[in-house]
N, C-alpha and C positions, 0 to 999 in steps of 0.2 A: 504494500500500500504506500502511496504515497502523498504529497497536499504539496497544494502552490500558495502561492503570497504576491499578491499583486496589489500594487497601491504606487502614488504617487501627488504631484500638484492636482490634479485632479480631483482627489480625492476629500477636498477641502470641503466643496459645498454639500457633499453628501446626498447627489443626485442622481447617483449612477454612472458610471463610463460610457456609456452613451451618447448623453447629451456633451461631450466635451470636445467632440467634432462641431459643433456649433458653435463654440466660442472664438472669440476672435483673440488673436495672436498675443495682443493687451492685454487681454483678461486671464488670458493662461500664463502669463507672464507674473502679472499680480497675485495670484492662487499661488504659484510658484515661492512669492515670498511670504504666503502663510504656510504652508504646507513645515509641519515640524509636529512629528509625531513624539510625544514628550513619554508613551508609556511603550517605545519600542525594546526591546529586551530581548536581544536574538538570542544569547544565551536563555532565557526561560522559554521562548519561542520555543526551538530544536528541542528543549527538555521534554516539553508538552507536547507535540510531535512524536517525538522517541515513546513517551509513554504510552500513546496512543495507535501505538505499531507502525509507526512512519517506518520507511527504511531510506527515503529520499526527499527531497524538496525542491522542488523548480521554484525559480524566484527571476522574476519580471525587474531584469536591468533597465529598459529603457522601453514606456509605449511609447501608441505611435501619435502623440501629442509632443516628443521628442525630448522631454523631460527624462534624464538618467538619473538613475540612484545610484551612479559612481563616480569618482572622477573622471574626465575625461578633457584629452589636451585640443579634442576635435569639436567645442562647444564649450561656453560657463551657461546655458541652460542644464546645469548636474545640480542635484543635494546635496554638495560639499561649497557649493559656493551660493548659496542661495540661504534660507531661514534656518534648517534643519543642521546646516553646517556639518553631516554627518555621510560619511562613504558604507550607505545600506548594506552595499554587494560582500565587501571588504566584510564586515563585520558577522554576517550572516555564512557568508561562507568560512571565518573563522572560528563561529561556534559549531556548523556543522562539522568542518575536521574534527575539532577537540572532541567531539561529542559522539563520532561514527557514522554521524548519517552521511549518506551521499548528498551532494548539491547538485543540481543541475542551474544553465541559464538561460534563460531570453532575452533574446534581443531583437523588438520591433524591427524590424527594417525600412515598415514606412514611418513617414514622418511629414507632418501637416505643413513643415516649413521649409523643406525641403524644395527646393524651386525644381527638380527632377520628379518630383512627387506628384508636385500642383500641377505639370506641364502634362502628367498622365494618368490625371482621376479619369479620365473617362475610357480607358482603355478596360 
């Protein structure tokens, strides 16, 4: 068995990932600087997991609103330079090592802001 963890700027107004294709560039930009999850705890995360027979965990580095939860030298739209101030990936996949579980990652490929992106929604 195993669980995914998907969250990000998005995740602020608590409307669903859905509706966050609709927002405009500004507004996901601004969610971006509330986005700071203050009861993250990847160590209790992975424990609670583990307990519950996880043997793995896929974790959502970057949708495709283009927001990363890692560093990254190819954008500062990441959560290390943004409210959260914190490298999600980094620290999640350091509790799964210490801890046994496997980690798995995703990573959107599209991205709303992407001028290659925008040039081929309608394909």
């Amino acid at each position: 068995m195993g669980c995914s963890s998907i969250g990000g700027s998005y995740s602020v107004p608590a409307d669903g990932e859905g509706t966050n294709r609709l927002r405009s560039r500004a507004v996901r930009v601004r969610l971006a600087t509330q986005f700071k999850p203050e009861r993250f705890d990847p160590n209790e995360w992975v424990a609670l997991a583990k307990r519950a027979g996880t043997r793995y965990i896929t974790f959502v580095t970057k949708h495709a609103d283009g927001y990363c939860m890692f560093n990254s030298k190819r954008t500062d739209f990441v959560s290390v330079n943004q409210a959260a101030h914190s490298d999600f990936a980094a620290e999640l996949i350091k509790a799964a090592h210490d801890q046994g579980v496997k980690i798995a990652l995703y990573y959107n490929m599209e991205d709303y802001y992407n001028p290659d992106y925008q040039n081929n929604l309608s394909h």
